[in-house]
TORLUMMI-610705 format. One record per residue (C-alpha): residue in three letters; x, y, z. Coordinates in steps of 0.05 Angstrom, whole numbers, always signed. Layout:
REM residues N
ALA | X | Y | Z
...
END
This chain:
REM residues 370
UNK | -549 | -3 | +463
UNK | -484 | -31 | +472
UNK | -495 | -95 | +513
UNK | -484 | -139 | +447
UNK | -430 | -104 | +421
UNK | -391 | -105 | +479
UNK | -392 | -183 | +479
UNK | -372 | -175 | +403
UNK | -322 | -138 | +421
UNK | -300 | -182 | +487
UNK | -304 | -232 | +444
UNK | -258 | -198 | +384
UNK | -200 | -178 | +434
UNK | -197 | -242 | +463
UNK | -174 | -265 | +389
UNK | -134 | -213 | +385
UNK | -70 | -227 | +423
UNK | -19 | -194 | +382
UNK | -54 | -130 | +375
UNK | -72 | -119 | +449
UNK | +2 | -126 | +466
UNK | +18 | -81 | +413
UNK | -24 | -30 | +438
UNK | +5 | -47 | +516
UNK | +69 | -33 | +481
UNK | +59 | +38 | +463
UNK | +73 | +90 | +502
UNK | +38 | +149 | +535
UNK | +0 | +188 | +470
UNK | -34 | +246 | +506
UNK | +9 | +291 | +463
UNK | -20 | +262 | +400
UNK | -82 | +278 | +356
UNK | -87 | +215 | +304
UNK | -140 | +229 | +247
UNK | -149 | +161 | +228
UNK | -188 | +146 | +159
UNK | -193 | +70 | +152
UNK | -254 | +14 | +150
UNK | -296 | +26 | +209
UNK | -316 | -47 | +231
UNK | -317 | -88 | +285
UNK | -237 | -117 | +285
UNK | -216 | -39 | +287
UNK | -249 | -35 | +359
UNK | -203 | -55 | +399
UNK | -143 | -20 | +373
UNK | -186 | +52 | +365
UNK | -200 | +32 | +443
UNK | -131 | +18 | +465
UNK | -109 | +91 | +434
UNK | -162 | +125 | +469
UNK | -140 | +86 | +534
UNK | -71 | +115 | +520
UNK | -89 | +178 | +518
UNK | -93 | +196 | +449
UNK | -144 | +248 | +419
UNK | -180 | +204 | +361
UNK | -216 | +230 | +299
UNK | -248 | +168 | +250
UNK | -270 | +182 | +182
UNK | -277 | +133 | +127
UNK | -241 | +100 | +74
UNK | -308 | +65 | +50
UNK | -376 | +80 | +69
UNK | -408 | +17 | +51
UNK | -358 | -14 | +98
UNK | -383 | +24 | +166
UNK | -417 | -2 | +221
UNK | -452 | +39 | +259
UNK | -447 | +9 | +325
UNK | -372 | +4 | +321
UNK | -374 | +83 | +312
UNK | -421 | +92 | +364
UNK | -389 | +56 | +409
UNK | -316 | +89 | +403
UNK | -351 | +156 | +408
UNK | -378 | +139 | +474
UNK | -313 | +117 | +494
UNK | -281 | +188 | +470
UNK | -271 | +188 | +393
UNK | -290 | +244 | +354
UNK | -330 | +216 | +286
UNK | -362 | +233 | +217
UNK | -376 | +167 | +193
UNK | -433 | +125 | +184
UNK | -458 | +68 | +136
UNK | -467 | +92 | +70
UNK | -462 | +164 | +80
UNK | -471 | +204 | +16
UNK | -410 | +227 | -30
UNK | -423 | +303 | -9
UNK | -416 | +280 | +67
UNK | -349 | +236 | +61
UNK | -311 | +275 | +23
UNK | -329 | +330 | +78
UNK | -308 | +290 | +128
UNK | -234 | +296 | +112
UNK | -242 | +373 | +121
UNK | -273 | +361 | +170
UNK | -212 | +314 | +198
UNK | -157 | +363 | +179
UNK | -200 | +425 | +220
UNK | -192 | +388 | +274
UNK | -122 | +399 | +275
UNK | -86 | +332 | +274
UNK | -12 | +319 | +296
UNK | -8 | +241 | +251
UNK | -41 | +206 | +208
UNK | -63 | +136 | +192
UNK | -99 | +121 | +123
UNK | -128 | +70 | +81
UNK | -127 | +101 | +13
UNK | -90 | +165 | +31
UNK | -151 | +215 | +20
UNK | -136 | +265 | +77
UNK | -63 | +257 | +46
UNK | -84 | +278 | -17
UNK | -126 | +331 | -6
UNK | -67 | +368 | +34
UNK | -30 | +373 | -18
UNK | -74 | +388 | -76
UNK | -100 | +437 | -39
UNK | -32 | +463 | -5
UNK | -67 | +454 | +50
UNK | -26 | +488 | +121
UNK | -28 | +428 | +169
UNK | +5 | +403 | +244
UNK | +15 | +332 | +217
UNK | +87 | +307 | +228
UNK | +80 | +243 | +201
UNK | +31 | +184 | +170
UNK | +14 | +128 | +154
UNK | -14 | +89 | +92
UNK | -37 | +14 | +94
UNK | -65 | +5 | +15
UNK | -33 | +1 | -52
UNK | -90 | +50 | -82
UNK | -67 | +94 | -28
UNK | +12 | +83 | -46
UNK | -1 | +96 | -117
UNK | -43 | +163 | -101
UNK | +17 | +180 | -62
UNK | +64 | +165 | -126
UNK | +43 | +235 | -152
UNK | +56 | +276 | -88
UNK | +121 | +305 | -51
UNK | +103 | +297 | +22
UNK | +102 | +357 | +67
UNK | +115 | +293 | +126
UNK | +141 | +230 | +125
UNK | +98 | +177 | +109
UNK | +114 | +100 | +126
UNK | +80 | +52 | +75
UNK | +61 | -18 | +106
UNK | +17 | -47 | +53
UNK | +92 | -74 | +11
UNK | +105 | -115 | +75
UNK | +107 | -184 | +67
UNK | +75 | -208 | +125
UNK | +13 | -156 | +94
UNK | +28 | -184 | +18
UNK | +36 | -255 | +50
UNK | -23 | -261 | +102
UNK | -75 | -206 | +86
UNK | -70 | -194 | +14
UNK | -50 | -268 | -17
UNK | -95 | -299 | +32
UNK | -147 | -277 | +67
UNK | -194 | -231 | +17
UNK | -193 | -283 | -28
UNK | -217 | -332 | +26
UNK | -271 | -286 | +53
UNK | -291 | -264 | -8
UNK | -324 | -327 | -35
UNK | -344 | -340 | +36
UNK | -391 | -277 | +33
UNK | -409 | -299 | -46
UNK | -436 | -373 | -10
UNK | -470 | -332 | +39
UNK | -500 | -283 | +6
UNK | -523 | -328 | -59
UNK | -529 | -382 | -26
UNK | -495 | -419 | -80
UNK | -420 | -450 | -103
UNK | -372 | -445 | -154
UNK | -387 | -513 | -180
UNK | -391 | -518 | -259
UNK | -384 | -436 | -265
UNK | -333 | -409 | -297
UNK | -288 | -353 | -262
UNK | -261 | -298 | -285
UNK | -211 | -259 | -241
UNK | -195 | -187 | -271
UNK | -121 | -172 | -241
UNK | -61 | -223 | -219
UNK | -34 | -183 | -163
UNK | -25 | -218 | -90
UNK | -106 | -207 | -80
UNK | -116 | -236 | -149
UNK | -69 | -294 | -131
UNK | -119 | -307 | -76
UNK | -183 | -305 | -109
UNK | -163 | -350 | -169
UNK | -127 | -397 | -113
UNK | -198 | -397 | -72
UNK | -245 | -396 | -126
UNK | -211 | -470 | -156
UNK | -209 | -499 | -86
UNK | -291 | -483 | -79
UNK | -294 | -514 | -140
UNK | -295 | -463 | -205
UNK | -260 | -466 | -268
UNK | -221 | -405 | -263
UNK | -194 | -357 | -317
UNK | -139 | -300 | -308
UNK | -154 | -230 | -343
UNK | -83 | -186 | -337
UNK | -50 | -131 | -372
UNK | +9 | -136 | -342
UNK | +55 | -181 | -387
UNK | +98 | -212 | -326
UNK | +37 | -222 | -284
UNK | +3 | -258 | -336
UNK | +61 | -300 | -357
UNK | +58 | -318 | -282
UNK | -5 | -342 | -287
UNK | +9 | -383 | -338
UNK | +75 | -413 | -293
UNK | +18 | -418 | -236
UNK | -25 | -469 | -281
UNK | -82 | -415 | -295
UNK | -112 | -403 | -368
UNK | -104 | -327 | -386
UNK | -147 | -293 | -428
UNK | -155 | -222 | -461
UNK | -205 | -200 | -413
UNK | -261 | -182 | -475
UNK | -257 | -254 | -485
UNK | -258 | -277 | -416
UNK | -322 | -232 | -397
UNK | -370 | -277 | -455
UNK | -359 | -333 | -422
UNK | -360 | -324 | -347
UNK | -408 | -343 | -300
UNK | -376 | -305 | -235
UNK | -323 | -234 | -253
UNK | -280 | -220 | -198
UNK | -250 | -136 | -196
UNK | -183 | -149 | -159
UNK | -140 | -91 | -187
UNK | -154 | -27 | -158
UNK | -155 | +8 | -218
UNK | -225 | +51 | -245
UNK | -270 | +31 | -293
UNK | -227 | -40 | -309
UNK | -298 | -67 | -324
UNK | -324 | -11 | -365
UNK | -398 | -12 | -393
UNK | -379 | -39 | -464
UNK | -352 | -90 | -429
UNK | -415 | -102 | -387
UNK | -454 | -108 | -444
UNK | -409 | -164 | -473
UNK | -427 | -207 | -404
UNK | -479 | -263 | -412
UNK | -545 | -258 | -379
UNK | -542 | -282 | -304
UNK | -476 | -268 | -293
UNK | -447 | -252 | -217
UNK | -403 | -196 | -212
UNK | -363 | -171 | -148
UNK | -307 | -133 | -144
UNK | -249 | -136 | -77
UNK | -218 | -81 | -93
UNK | -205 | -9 | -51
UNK | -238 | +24 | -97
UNK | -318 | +17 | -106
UNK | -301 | +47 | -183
UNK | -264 | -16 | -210
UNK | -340 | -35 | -238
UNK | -374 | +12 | -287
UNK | -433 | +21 | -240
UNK | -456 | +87 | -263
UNK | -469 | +49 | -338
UNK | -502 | +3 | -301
UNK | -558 | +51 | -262
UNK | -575 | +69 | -327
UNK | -615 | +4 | -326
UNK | -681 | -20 | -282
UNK | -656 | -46 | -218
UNK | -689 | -101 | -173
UNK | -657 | -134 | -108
UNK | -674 | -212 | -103
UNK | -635 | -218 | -34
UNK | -594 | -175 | +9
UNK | -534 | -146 | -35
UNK | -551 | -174 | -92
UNK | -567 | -122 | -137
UNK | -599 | -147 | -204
UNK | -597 | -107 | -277
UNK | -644 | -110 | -322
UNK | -611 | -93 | -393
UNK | -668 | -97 | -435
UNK | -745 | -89 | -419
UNK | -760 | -167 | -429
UNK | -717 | -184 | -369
UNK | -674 | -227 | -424
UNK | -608 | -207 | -396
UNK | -593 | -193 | -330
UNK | -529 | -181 | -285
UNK | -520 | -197 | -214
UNK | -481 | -136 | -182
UNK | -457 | -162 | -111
UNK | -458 | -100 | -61
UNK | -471 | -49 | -117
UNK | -389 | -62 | -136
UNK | -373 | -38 | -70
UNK | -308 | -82 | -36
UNK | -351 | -148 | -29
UNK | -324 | -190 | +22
UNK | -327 | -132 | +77
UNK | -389 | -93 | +51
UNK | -437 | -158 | +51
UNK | -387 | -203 | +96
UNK | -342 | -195 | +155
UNK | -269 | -188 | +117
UNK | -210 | -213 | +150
UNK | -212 | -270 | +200
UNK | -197 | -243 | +278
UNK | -141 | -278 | +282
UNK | -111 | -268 | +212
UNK | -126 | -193 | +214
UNK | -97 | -197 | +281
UNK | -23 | -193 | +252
UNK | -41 | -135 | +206
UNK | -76 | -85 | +259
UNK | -14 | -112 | +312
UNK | +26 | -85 | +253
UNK | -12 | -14 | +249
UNK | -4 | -10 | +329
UNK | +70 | -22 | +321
UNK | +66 | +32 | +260
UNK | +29 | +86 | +292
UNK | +79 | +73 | +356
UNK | +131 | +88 | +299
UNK | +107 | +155 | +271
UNK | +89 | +188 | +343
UNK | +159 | +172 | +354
UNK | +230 | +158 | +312
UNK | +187 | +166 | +247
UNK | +179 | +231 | +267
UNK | +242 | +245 | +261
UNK | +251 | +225 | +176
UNK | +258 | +268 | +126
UNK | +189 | +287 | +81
UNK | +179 | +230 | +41
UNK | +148 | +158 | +25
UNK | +181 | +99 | +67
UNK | +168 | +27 | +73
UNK | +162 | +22 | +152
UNK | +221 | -3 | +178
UNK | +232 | -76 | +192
UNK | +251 | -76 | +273
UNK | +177 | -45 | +275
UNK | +139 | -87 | +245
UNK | +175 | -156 | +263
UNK | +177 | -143 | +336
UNK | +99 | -152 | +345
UNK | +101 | -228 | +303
END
């Protein structure tokens, strides 16, 4: 079962130079039990291995079903990890997985999304868990809300995260996956990108250097004036919609394309969202609809019985470029899960030691593994 994966993986941690001396660099974690809820795919191997081979107890949930592979799961299990995770695992079954995570009595913490986090304390929750971490802005702004029973170091507001990961790279993979999956390009479509954040910045940067004519939908008054200063047309996003042959989600906000908006779109229309969150797409309006799939992840609505109007949902909404593509480079993501070594190094040791709270981790952490 595992003779191809282990190549994959040889073949990952061999392109991963930073993060296997990252791991080297930690020390002995026997002491520690690290429920870790993050993206379960093949680039997470080797640093889920390198724990175990320190000595720490692992548990792996989720932060996105769609985003599991099953063989990467499999494979840390065998190798010592506890697990309740697979690909597309129903709602019931994921959100029991966290209990399921916190039963097992964890000492730390690392989280895309912060759902173990907030189910602690929204359920005051008793827990062993002396400190955490949090690697996602949907997961920093859950944790707005919440006074922290630990401290908890936030690494998504780092810049070499902002600069590499989040400006870069899912923009890049994104319409990667989109030529792979549609097998077409951007040429002569017009683009719309919903949200002018650093992943935003990337998609509209990507999406004009494949070729489209891209348009900027923001709220946010200073992002969209930065737009503008960037050389991008904005648009109120009701406007934008009628006119766009390819929507890109890239907020992590719910429901930013809600179903009156959907039903403004013109027929043939390609939506994906790269987002945390699968909700930034109304999908539920959507199901309400007859459903057909032309090609792998491409799922195709039918919004009226002549087959007149129809809209291409990439991955069912679900984050696109790691549901129907690989995400991140290896050697881009590289810096980032070097980073989360250095970070979980941090909280099973000085980190420990902060008052309850919500931190940016510390800068002689993070730079040291560059």
């Amino acid at each position: 079962m595992y003779d191809n994966f282990s190549a994959e993986l040889d073949w990952a941690t061999l392109h991963m130079t930073r993060t296997r001396a990252a791991v080297e660099a930690l020390p002995d974690l026997s002491h520690v039990r690290l429920a870790c809820n993050m993206h379960l795919d093949l680039k997470m191997a080797p640093l889920v291995k390198g724990l175990l081979d320190k000595g720490a107890k692992v548990f792996l949930t989720t932060c996105n079903p769609t985003t599991v592979q099953d063989d990467v799961v499999a494979y840390l299990m065998n190798h010592g990890a506890e697990a309740k995770a697979w690909r597309n695992m129903e709602y019931a079954d994921w959100q029991e997985s966290f209990r399921e995570a916190l039963a097992w009595n964890p000492t730390h913490l690392c989280e895309m999304g912060s759902d173990i986090t907030a189910l602690i304390h929204n359920e005051n929750i008793k827990t062993n868990v002396k400190a955490g971490l949090e690697a996602t802005g949907s997961g920093i702004n859950r944790l707005n809300g919440l006074t922290p029973n630990y401290p908890i170091f936030n690494w998504d507001d780092l810049p070499v995260k902002e600069g590499l990961h989040n400006r870069h790279m899912v923009g890049l993979t994104a319409w990667h996956t989109f030529f792979e999956t549609t097998h077409l390009t951007l040429h002569e479509k017009t683009v719309v990108v919903i949200g002018y954040g650093l992943v935003g910045q990337g998609v509209a940067a990507a999406a004009k250097a494949y070729g489209g004519k891209v348009i900027v939908a923001e709220i946010d008054k200073a992002r969209a004036l930065q737009a503008q200063y960037d050389g991008w047309q904005v648009m109120p996003l009701a406007e934008a919609v009628k006119i766009a042959d390819v929507i890109a989600t890239a907020t992590g906000a719910k429901n930013v394309l809600s179903g009156d908006l959907l039903q403004q779109v013109k027929s043939g229309v390609f939506i994906l969202n790269v987002g945390h969150v699968a909700e930034e797409i109304d999908v539920d309006f959507l199901t309400n609809y007859k459903m057909k799939e032309p090609m792998p992840y491409i799922n195709a609505y039918h919004l009226d019985d002549n087959d007149d109007k129809v809209i291409y949902l990439l991955a069912n909404g679900s984050m696109f470029n790691l549901t129907a593509g690989y995400g991140d480079s290896l050697n881009a993501f590289d810096v980032t899960l070097a980073v989360m070594a250095s970070g979980i190094g941090h909280i099973v040791g000085e980190g420990e030691k902060a008052d309850n709270g919500v931190y940016l981790l510390p800068q002689n952490v993070w730079q040291k593994v560059l």
